[in-house]
C-alpha positions in Angstrom: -112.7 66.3 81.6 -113.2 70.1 80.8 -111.3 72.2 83.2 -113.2 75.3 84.8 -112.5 78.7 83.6 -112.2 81.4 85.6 -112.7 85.0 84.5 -110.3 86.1 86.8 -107.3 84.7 85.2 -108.2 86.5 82.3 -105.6 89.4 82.4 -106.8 92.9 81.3 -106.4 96.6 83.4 -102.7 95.7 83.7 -99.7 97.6 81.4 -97.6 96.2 79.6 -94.0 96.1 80.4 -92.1 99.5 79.7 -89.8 98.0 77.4 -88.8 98.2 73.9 -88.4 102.0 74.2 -86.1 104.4 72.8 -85.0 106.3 76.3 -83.8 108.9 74.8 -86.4 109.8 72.3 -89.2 109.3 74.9 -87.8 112.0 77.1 -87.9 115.5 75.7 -86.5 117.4 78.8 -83.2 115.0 78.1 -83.1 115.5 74.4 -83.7 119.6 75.3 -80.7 119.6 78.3 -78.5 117.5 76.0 -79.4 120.1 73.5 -78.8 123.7 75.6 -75.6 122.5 76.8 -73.8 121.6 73.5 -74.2 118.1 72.6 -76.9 118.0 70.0 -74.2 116.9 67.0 -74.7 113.5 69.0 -78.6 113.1 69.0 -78.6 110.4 66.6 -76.1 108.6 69.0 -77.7 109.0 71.7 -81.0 107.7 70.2 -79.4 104.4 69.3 -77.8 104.2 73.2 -81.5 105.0 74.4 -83.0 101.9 71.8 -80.2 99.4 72.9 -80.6 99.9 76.7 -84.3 100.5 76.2 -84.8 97.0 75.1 -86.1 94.4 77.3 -83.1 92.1 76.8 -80.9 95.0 78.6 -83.8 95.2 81.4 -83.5 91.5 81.9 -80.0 91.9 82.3 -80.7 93.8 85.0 -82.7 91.8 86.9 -80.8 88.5 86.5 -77.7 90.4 87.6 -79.4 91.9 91.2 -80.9 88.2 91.6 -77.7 86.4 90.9 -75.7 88.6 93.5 -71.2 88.2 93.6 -69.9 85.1 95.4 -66.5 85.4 96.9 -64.4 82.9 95.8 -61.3 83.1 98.4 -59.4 79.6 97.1 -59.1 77.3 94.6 -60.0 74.2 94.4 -56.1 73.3 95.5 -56.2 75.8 98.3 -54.4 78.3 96.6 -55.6 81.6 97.5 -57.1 83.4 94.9 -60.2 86.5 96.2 -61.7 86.4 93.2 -65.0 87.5 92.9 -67.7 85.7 90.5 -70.4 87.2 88.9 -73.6 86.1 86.9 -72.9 86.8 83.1 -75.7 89.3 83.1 -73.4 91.4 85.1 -70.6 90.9 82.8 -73.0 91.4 79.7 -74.0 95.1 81.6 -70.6 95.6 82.0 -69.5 94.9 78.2 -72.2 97.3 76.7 -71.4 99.8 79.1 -67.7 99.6 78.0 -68.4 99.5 74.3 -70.3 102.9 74.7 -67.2 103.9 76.6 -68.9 104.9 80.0 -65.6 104.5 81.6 -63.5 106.6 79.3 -65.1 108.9 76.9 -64.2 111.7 78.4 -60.6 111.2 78.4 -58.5 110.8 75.4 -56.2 107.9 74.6 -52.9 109.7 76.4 -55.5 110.5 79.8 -56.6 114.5 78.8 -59.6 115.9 79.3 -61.7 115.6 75.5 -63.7 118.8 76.0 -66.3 119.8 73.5 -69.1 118.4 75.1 -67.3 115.0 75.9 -69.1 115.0 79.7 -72.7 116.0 78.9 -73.0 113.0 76.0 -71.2 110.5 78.1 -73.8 112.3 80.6 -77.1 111.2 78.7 -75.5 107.9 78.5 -75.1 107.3 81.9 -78.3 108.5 82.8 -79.9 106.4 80.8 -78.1 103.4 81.9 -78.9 104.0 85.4 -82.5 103.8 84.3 -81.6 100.3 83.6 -78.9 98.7 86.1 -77.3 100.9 88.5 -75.1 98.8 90.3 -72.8 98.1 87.7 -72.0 101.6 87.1 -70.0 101.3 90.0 -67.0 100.5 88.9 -67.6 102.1 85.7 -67.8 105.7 87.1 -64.3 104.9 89.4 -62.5 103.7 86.3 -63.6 106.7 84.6 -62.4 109.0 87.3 -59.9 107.1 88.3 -57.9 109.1 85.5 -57.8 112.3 87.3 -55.7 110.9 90.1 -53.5 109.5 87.6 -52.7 112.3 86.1 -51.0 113.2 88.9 -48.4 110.8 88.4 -47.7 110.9 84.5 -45.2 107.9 84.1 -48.2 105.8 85.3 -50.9 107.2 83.9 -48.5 106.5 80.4 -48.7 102.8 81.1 -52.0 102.8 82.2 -53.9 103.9 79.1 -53.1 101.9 76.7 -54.9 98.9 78.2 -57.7 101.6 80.0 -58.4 103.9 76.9 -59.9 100.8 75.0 -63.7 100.1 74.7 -63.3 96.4 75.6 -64.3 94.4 78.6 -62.8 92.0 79.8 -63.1 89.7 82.9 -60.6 87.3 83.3 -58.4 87.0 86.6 -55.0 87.9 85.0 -52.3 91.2 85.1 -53.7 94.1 84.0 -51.0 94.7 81.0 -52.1 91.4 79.5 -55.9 92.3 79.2 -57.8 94.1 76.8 -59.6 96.7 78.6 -59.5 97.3 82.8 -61.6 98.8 85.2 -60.6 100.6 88.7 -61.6 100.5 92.3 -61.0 102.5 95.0 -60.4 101.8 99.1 -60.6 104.4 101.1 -62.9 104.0 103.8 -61.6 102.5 107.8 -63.6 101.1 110.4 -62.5 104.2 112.7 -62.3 106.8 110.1 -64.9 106.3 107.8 -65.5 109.7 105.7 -62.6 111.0 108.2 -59.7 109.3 105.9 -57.0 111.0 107.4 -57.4 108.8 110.8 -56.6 105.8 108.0 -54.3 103.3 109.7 -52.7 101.7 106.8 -49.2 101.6 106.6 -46.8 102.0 103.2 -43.0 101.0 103.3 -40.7 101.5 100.6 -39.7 98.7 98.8 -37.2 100.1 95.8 -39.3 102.7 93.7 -42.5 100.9 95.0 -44.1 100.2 98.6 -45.8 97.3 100.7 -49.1 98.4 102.0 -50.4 96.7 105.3 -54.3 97.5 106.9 -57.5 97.2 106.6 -60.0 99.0 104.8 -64.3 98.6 105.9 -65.3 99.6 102.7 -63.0 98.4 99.2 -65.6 99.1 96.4 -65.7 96.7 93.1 -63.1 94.4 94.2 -63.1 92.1 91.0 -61.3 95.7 89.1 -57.7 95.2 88.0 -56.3 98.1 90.3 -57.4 99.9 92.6 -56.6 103.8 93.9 -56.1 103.4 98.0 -55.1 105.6 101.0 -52.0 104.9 103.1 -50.0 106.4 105.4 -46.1 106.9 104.0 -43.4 108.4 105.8 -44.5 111.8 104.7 -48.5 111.8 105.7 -51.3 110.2 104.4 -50.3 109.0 100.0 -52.7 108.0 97.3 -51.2 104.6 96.1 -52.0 102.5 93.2 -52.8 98.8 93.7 -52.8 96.2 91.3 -54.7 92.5 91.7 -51.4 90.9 90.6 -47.8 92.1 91.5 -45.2 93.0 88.6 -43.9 89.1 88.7 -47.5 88.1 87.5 -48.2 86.4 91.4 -51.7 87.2 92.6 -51.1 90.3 94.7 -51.2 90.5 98.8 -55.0 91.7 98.8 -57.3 89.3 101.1 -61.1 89.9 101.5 -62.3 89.3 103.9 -66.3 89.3 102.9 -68.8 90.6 100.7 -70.6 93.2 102.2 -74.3 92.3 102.4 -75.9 95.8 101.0 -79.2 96.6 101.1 -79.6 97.5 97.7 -76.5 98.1 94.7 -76.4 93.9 95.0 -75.2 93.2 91.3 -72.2 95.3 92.5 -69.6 93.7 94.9 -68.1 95.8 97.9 -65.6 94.4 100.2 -63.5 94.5 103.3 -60.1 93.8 102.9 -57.0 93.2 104.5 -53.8 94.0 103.1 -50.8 91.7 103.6 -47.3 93.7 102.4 -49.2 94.3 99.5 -47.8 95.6 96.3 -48.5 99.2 95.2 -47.1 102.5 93.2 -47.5 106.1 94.7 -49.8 108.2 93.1 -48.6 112.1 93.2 -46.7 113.3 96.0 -46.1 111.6 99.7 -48.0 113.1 101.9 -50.3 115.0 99.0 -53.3 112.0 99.0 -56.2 114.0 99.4 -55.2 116.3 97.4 -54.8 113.7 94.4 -57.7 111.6 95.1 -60.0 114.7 95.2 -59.7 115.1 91.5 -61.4 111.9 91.4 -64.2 112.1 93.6 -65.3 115.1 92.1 -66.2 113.2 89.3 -67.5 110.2 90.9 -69.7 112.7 93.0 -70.9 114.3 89.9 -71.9 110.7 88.9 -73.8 110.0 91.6 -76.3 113.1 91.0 -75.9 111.9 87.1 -76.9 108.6 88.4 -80.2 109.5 91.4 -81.6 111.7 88.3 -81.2 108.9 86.1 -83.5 106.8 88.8 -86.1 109.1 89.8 -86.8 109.5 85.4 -87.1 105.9 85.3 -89.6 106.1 88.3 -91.3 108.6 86.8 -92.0 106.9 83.3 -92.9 103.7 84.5 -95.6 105.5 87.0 -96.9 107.7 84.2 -97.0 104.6 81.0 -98.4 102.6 84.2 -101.5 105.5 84.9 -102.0 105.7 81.4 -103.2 102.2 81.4 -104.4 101.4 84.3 -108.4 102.1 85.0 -110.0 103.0 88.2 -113.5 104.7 88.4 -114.1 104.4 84.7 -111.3 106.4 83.9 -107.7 106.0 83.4 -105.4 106.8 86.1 -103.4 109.2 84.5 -106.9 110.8 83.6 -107.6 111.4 87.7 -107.1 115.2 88.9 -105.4 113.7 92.0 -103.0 111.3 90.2 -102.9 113.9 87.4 -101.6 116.6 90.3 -98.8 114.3 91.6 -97.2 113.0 88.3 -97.1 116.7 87.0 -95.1 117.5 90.0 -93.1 115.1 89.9 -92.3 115.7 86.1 -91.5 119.0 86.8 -89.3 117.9 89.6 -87.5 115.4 87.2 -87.5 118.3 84.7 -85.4 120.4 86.6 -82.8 117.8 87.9 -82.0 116.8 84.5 -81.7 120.3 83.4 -79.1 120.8 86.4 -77.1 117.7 86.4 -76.5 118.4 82.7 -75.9 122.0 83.1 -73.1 120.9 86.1 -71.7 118.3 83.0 -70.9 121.2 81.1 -68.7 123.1 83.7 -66.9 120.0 83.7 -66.3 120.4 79.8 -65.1 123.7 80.4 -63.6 123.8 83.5 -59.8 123.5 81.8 -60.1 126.5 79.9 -63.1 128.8 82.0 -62.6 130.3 85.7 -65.8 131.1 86.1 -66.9 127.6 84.7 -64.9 126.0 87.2 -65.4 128.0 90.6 -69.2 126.8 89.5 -68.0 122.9 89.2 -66.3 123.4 92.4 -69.1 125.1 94.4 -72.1 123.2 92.8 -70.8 119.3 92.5 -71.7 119.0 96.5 -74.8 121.1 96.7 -75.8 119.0 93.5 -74.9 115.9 94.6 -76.6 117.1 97.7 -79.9 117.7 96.5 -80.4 115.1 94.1 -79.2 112.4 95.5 -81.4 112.9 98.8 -84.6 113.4 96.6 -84.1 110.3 95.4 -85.3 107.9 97.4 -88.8 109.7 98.9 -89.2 110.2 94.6 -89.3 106.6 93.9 -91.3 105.9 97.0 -94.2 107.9 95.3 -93.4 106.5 91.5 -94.0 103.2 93.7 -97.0 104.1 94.9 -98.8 105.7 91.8 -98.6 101.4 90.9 -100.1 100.3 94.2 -98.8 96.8 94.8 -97.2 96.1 91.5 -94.7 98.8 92.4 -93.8 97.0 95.2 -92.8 93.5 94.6 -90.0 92.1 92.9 -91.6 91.4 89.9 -91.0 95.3 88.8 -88.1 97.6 88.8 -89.3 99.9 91.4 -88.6 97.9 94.6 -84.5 97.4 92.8 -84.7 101.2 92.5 -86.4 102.1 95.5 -83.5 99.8 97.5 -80.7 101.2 95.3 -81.5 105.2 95.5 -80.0 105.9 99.2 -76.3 104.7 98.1 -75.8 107.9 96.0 -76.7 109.9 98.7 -74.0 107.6 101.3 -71.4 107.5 99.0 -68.3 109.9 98.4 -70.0 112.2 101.1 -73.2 111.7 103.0 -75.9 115.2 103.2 -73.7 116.7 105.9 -70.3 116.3 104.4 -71.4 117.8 101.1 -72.5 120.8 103.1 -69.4 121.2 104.9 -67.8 121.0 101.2 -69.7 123.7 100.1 -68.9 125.9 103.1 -64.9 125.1 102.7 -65.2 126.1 98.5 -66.6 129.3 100.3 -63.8 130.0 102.4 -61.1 129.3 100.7 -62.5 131.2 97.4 -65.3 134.0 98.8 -65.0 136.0 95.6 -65.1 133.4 93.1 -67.8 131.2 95.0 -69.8 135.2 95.1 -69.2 135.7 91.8 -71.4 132.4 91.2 -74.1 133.3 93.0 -74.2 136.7 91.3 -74.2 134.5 88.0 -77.3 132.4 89.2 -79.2 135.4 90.6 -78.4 137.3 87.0 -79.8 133.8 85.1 -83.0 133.8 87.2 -83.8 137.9 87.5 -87.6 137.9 87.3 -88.5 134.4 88.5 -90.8 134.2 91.7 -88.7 133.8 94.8 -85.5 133.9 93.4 -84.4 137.5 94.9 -85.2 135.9 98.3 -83.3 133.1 98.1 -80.1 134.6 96.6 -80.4 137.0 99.5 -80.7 134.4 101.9 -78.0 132.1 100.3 -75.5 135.1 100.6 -76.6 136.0 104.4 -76.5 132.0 105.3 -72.8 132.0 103.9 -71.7 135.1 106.0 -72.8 134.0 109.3 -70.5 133.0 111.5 -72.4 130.0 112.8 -73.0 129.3 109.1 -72.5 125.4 109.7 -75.6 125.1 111.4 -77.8 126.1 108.6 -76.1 125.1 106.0 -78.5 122.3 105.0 -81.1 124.7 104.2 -78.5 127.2 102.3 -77.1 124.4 100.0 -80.9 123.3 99.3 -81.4 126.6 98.5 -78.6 127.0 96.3 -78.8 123.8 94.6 -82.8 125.0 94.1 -81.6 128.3 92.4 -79.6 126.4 90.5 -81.8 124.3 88.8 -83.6 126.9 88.4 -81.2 128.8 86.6 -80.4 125.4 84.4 -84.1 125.0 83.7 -84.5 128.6 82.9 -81.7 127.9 79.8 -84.5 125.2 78.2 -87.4 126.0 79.2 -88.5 129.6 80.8 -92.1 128.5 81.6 -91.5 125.4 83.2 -88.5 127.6 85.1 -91.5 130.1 86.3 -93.3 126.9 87.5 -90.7 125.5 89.4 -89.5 129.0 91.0 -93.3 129.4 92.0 -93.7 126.2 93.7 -89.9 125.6 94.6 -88.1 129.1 95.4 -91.5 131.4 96.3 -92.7 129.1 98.7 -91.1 125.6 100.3 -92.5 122.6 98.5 -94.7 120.4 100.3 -93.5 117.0 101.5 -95.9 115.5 99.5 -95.7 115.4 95.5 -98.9 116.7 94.0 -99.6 119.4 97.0 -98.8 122.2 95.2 -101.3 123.6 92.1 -100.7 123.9 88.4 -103.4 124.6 85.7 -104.7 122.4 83.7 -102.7 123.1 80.6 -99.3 123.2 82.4 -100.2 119.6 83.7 -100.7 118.4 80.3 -97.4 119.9 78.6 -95.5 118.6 81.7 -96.7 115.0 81.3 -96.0 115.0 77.4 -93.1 116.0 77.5 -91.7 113.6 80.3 -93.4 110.5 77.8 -95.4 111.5 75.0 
């Protein structure tokens, strides 16, 4: 019997998959940033990264990995407790390319110092591309890599350490961490009553010969499959940085009992746990009593990851909502063809532009910062106003990248919804908007001249573009009030703004002028694609964010 055939199953109008891509190649503005800030020796690197994780087996990776979310395995099937988490081998596969590019440790060398050069804007690039793929498992990828910083404050360790973490290998199995080859790093900081407050932290450490039992609780233990992790306790001196490992010394699975998996609403191919810990066996990290002040040299860097990481997204909504409108016809013409649709892609382009530009110029303090005062009073002041701005621009970007595909933006069967749900974590973690403002204000205080001397930097780099007189003077009358706190949302915008301006400015002046004229001369509307470019600007935007 012949079966009917209906026109309508005939697919046409759609686009394809944006797959099989070279991420890097495709986006000029990256290749340009990479470029002004001292890491074009690595292009051709960097173009075989952007092939690899531009292929469709890495996007599928992805996807089986958030579908196939971590199962908490607390015993054995003997009873023998065990809290080990189990993962989907698309997670472990995005894990193991991730290593081999060396994601977790580039930027160190193999006895835990800084690499310099420009060691952070490569491993930068990398990054964001990678987050254009699979966020979540960068998770414990960015902690292992700054999970160094705090180590180096207690050099005997760090010297056992990085052996094992300075390799490019992956590996997964439950065992010591001295017997593997290659280990990732977690973190626990975070209590029910304390939450970004983590000197209220209720955890206790004893001394137990030269090391210490640790008893609590922690809400929030990131990655909890890592082979260590860095947590907060109080010691008899104040509040200590400790260093935990899965398995004690004697090769016994260590005293660290989960309790659950949280259930997140997006980041799901990454595990975070609570945890409860049972005289459980840890090393101090730096000084008793010193633990913010040894764990801050780690979340800098995993805050700088997080902007690294919300940039990363909003490009990937931005070219699958421009190769989408390319394809896709309405009204006899192609989207991308539409003045409307034409209005709000430019706009966002330019918006993408600039954060890439910024995040990249930020990567570059931290290359320098060793050997440059100036370069790191602008690492310290920036990395919250950075993290600030990007990562809250985030999520209302990708709502619009979403909506320039309609429907198919909004199902599962795309990327969008995964990125749409995963965008607001960056913004949460290591600092909400209000504690990055606060950080700004405290860089302020405790180093006016310095943190001035930044600001006269940024107003010197973007002399002559429209607004940007106005807002350094309002940035520097913001910081001097006394009830600065108040405002100091709209001063850090403001500052991150005239800083990306700057950054853009170092690349490409004209698309600077564009973004001072519809960023710094007049506040942006809440709407991409409200503001008006000419025709020819709209057209060099869009090429160059996907030619």
């Amino acid at each position: 019997m012949t079966q009917p055939v209906f026109a309508t199953h005939e697919v046409f109008n759609q686009s394809p998959p944006f797959e099989d891509v070279d991420l890097f190649a495709v986006d000029r503005p990256l290749v340009e940033a990479v470029k002004a800030n001292g890491g074009a020796a690595a292009e051709r690197e960097l173009s075989e990264f952007g092939k690899h994780w531009g292929s469709a087996a890495m996007a599928d990776r992805g996807r089986v990995a958030n579908e196939n979310t971590p199962k908490l395995r607390t015993f054995d099937a003997k009873g023998n407790r065990r809290d080990h988490v189990e993962f989907h081998p698309g997670y472990h596969e995005l894990m193991a390319h991730s290593a081999h590019a060396g994601l977790h440790n580039s930027t160190w060398t193999a006895d835990g110092k800084p690499v310099g050069d420009a060691a952070e804007v490569i491993r930068a690039a990398k990054f964001y591309m990678a987050a254009q793929v699979e966020t979540g498992h960068l998770c414990p990828i960015t902690m292992t890599r700054a999970s160094v910083a705090a180590l180096a404050m207690q050099p005997d360790l760090l010297g056992k350490v990085m052996p094992v973490l300075s390799t490019k290998s992956y590996d997964p199995s439950f065992a010591p961490w001295w017997d593997k080859r290659g280990m990732t790093l977690g973190m626990g900081m975070t209590e029910k009553q304390g939450g970004t407050d983590v000197r209220a932290n209720m955890t206790r450490a004893v001394r137990d010969g030269n090391a210490y039992r640790v008893t609590g609780h922690k809400w929030f233990m990131s990655a909890p499959m890592c082979d260590a992790f860095l947590v907060l306790a109080q010691a008899e001196q104040g509040l200590t940085c400790f260093f935990m490992p899965r398995f004690a010394p004697d090769g016994s699975v260590n005293a660290i009992q989960f309790q659950r998996l949280k259930d997140k609403l997006g980041n799901r191919s990454n595990a975070s746990s609570e945890v409860e810990f049972v005289g459980a066996y840890a090393e101090r990290v730096g000084e008793e009593g010193k633990g913010i002040r040894t764990i801050i040299q780690m979340v800098q860097l995993t805050r700088q990851d997080c902007a690294i990481a919300s940039s990363g997204l909003m490009r990937s909504g931005l070219a699958h909502a421009l190769h989408h409108a390319r394809r896709r016809s309405v009204f006899q013409k192609h989207l991308a063809d539409q003045p409307l649709m034409q209005a709000v892609l430019s706009d966002m382009a330019l918006h993408v532009e600039a954060s890439i530009a910024l995040v990249m110029r930020l990567c570059r303090a931290f290359d320098r910062t060793p050997h440059d005062a100036a370069e790191a009073a602008y690492m310290r002041l920036l990395t919250p106003a950075i993290k600030y701005w990007t990562c809250k621009s985030a999520p209302p970007f990708l709502y619009e990248a979403m909506e320039c595909l309609g429907g198919n933006g909004y199902v599962e069967d795309g990327i969008l919804a995964r990125h749409y749900r995963e965008s607001p974590v960056n913004a949460i973690w290591e600092g909400s908007g209000n504690v990055m403002c606060l950080d700004v204000l405290r860089a302020l205080s405790r180093e006016p001249e310095a943190a001035m001397a930044v600001l006269q930097t940024l107003a010197a780099e973007t002399k002559g573009l429209p607004g940007a007189g106005e807002v350094v003077a309002l940035i520097g009358k913001t910081f001097r009030r006394a009830d600065g706190e108040r405002v100091a949302r709209l001063a850090v915008e403001k500052l991150a703004l005239l800083a990306a301006a700057a950054a853009l400015n170092d690349m490409s002046p004209h698309n600077a002028e564009l973004f001072a004229t519809t960023r710094l001369a007049t506040n942006h509307a809440s709407m991409y694609g409200a503001v008006e470019l000419e025709g020819g600007d709209v057209r060099a935007l869009l090429e160059r964010a996907l030619p």
